[in-house]
C-alpha positions as CSV (number, residue, x, y, z in Angstrom):
1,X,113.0,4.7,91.1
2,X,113.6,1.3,89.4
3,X,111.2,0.6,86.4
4,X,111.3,-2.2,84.1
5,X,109.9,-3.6,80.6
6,X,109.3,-7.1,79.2
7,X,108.9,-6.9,75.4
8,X,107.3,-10.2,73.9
9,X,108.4,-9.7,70.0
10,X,107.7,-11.7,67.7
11,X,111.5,-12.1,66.7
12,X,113.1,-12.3,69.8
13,X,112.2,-11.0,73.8
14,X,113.4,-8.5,76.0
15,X,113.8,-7.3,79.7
16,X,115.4,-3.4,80.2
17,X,115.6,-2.2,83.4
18,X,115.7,1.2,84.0
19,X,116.7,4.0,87.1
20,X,115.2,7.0,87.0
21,X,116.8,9.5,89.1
22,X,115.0,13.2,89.2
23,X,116.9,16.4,89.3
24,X,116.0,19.5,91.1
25,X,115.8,21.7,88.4
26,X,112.6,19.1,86.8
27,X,115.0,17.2,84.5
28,X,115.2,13.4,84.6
29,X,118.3,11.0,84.1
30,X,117.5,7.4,82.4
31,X,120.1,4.9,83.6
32,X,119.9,1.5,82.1
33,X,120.4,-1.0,84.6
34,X,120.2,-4.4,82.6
35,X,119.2,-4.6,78.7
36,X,118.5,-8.6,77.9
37,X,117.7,-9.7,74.3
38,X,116.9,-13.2,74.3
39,X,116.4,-14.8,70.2
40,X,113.0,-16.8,71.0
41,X,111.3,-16.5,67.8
42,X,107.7,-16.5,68.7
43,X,106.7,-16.1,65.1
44,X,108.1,-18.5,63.7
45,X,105.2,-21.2,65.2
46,X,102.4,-18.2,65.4
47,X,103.0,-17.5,61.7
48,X,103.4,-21.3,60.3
49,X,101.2,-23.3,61.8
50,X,99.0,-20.4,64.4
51,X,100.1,-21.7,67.4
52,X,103.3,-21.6,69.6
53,X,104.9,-25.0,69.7
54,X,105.2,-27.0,73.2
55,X,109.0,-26.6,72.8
56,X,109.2,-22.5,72.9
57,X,106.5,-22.8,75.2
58,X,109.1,-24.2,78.0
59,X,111.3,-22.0,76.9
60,X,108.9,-18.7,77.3
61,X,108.2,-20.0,80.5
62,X,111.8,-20.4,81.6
63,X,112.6,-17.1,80.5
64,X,110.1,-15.6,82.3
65,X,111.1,-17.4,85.5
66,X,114.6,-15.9,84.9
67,X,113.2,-12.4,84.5
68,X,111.1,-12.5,87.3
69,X,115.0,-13.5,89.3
70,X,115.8,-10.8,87.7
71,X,113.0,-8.1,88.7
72,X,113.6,-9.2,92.5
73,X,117.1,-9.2,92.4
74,X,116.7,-5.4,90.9
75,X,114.0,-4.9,93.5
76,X,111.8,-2.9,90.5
77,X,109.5,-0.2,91.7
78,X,106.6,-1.1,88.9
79,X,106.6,-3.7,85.8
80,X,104.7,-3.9,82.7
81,X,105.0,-6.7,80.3
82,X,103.7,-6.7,76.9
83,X,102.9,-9.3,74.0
84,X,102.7,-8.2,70.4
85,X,101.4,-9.5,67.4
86,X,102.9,-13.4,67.2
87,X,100.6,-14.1,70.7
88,X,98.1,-11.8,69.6
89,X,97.8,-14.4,66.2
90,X,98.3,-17.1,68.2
91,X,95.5,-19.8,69.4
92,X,97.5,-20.8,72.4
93,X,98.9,-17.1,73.2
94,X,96.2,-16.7,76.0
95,X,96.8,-20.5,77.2
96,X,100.4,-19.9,77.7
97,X,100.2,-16.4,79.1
98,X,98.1,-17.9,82.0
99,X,100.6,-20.8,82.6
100,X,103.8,-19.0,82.7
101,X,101.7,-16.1,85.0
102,X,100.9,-18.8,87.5
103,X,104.4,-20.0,87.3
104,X,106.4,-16.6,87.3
105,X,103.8,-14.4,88.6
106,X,104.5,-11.8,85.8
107,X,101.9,-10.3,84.5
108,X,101.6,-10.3,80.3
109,X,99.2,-8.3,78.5
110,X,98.4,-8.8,74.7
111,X,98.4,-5.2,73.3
112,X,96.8,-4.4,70.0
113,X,98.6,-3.1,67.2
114,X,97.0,0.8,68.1
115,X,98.7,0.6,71.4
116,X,102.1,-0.5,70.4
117,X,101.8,2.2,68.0
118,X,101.0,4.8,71.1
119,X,103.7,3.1,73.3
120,X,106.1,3.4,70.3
121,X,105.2,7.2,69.8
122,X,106.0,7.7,73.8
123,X,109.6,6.8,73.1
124,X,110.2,8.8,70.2
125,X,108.8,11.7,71.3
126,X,111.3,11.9,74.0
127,X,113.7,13.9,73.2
128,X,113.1,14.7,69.7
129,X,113.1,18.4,68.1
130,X,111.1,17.1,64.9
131,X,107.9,18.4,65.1
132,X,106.2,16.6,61.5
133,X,107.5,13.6,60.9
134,X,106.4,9.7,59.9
135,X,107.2,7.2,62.5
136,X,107.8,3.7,61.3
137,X,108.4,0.4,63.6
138,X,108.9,-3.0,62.1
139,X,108.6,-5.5,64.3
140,X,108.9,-9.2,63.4
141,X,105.0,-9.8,62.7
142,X,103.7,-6.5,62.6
143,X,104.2,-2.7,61.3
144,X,102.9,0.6,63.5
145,X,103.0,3.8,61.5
146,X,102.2,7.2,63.2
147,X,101.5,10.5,61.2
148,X,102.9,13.1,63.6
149,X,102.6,17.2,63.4
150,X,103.4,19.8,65.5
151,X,104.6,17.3,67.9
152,X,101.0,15.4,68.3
153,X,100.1,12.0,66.7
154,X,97.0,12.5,64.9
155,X,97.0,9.0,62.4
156,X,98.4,5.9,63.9
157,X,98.1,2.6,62.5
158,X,99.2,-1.2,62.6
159,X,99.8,-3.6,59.6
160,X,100.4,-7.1,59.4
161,X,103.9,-6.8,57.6
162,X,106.8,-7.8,59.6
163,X,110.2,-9.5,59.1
164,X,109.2,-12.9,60.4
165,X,105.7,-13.0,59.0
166,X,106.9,-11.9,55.8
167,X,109.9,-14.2,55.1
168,X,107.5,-16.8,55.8
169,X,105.3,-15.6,53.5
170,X,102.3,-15.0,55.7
171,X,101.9,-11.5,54.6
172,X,98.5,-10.7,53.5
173,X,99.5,-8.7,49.6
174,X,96.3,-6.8,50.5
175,X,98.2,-5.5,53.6
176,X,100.8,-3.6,51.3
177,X,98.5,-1.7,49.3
178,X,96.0,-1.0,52.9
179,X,99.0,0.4,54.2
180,X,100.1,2.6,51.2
181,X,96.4,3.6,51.2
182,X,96.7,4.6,54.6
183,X,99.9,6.8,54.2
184,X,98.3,8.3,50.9
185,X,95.3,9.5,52.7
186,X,96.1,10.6,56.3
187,X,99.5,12.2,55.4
188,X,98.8,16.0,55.5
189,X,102.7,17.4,54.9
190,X,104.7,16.2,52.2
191,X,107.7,15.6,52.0
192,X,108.1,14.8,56.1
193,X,110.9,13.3,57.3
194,X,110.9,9.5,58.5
195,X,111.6,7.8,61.9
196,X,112.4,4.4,61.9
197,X,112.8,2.2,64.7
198,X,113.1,-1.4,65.5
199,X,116.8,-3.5,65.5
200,X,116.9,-3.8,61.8
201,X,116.9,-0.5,60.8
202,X,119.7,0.5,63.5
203,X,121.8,-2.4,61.9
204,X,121.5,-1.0,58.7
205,X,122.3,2.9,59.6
206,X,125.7,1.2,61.6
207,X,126.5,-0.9,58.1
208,X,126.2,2.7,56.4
209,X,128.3,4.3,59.0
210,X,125.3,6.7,59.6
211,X,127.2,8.8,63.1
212,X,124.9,10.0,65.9
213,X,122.4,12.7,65.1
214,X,122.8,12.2,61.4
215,X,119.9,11.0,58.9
216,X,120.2,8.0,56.4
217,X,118.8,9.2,52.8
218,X,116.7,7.2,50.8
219,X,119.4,6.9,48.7
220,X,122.7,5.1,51.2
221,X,119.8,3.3,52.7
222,X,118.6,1.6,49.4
223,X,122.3,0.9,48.5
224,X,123.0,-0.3,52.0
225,X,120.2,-3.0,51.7
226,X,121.2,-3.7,48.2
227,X,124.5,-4.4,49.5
228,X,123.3,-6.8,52.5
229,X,121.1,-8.4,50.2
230,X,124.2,-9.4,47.8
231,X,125.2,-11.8,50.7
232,X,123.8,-15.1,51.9
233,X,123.2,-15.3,55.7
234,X,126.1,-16.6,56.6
235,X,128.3,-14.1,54.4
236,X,126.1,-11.0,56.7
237,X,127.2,-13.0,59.9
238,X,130.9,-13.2,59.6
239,X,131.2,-9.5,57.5
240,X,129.2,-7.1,59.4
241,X,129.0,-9.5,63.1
242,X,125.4,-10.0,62.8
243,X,123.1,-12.3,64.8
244,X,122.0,-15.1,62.9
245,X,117.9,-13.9,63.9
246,X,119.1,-11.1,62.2
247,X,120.9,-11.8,59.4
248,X,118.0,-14.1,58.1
249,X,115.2,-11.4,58.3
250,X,117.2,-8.0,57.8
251,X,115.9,-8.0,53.8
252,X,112.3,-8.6,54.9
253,X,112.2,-5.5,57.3
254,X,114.8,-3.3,54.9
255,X,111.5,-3.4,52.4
256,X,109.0,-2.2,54.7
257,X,111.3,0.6,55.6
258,X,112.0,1.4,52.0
259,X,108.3,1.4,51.2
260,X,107.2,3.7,53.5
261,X,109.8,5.9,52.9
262,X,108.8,5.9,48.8
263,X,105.0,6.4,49.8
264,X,105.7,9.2,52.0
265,X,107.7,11.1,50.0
266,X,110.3,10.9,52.4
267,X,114.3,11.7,51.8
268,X,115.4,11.1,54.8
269,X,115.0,9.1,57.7
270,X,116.1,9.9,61.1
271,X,116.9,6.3,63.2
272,X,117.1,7.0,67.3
273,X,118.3,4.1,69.6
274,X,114.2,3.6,70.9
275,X,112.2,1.1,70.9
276,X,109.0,-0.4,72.9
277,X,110.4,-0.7,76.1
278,X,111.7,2.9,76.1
279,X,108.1,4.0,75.7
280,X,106.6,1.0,78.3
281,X,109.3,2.8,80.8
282,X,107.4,6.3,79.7
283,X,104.2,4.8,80.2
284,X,104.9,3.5,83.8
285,X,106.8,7.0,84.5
286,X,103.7,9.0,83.6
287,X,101.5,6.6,85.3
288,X,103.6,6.5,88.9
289,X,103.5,10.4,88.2
């Protein structure tokens, strides 16, 4: 079984196509066909000005015309596409949704904040032996926090903090202290331990030489963003290989990370290679199934 996922962030897009094979003992193998990250910074217009500029909106459309190549090349069993918060903010997100479906015939559904959130949980929970834990994602225009115990989600939550939004300063400073009060209320076990998802956090845990299975403290992961932040953008490029979409907006995620971890009272923070189209894959999986 071929399933695929079309991830429209707000900092860049992505296609991963998946094999699952089933085993005859019940167990499942997750092959990864084709993993495409393409740097189309949706946010950038949605966040500025509210609305996604002619210019990217060719591009979107191209792209989507190469991932549709893509899906028939792969001959995909099922599809889901997703858009997340810089179409959600902006005015012509439904406009251009419509015009690239009638010219790729791929379907795009703008998700709230509460789904990503549940889509986000799907891939985490896969695999994982932590039973109580804090799940933070930071996406380029949004934040989804789940309170998880004894392996079940029972708070989950989406803020409008993100790397893009917030370097361009289109964070709401009401949004930080909704989403402290958030934590502060719902959180029922202290101290838990943190998830953390999304590409910046995995760049910082392979800048602190965090190995496989291990955790990041509060501590290394505080000195590591102290570290990056001593740098100008061009100075993170050429020492630690980052992408330029990166290296610009790495600070602005690294303090939503941090935050949560303070409010939470966590030490540590546990940083799987997941992220939305893991749990889109999970989604279609269960729903085939």
């Amino acid at each position: 079984m071929k399933l695929a996922a079309i991830d429209i962030g707000s900092n860049a897009i992505r296609l991963q196509i998946t094999r699952i094979l089933p085993h005859s003992d019940g167990g499942l193998t997750y092959k990864i066909l084709e993993n495409i990250r393409f740097p189309l910074r949706l946010g950038d217009d949605a966040f500025r000005t509210g609305e996604i500029t002619f210019r990217n909106e060719t591009k979107f459309i191209q792209l989507m015309l190469a991932f549709r190549t893509m899906l028939d090349l792969y001959e995909v069993d099922d599809v889901y596409g997703c858009a997340t918060a810089a179409l959600r903010d902006a005015n012509n997100g439904d406009r251009i949704l419509k015009r690239s479906y009638d010219t790729s015939g791929l379907h795009i559904d703008v998700i709230t904040g509460e789904l990503e959130a549940e889509l986000l949980q799907l891939a985490v929970q896969k695999n994982n032996t932590l039973t109580d834990y804090i799940h933070v994602d930071v996406g380029g225009g949004s934040t989804e926090i789940s309170l998880v115990k004894d392996s079940k989600s029972y708070a989950r939550d989406s803020f409008k903090l993100g790397s893009v939004r917030n370097m361009r300063n289109r964070n709401d400073p009401k949004e930080w202290d909704r989403m402290g009060n958030w934590i502060l209320k719902n959180q029922k076990t202290k101290p838990l331990i943190a998830i953390g998802t999304g590409g910046n956090i995995k760049t910082i845990g392979k800048i602190a030489n965090i190995k496989k299975g291990e955790n990041i403290s509060l501590e290394i992961l505080t000195k590591t963003v102290a570290k990056i932040n001593a740098l100008s953008i061009k100075e993170r490029i050429d020492t630690y290989s980052m992408r330029e979409d990166r290296a610009d907006v790495i600070p602005y995620a690294s303090e939503i990370y941090v935050k949560v971890m303070e409010l939470s009272d966590s030490n540590q923070m546990m940083v799987p290679d997941v992220g939305l189209k893991d749990g889109i894959i999970e989604m279609l999986y269960e729903r085939i199934n």
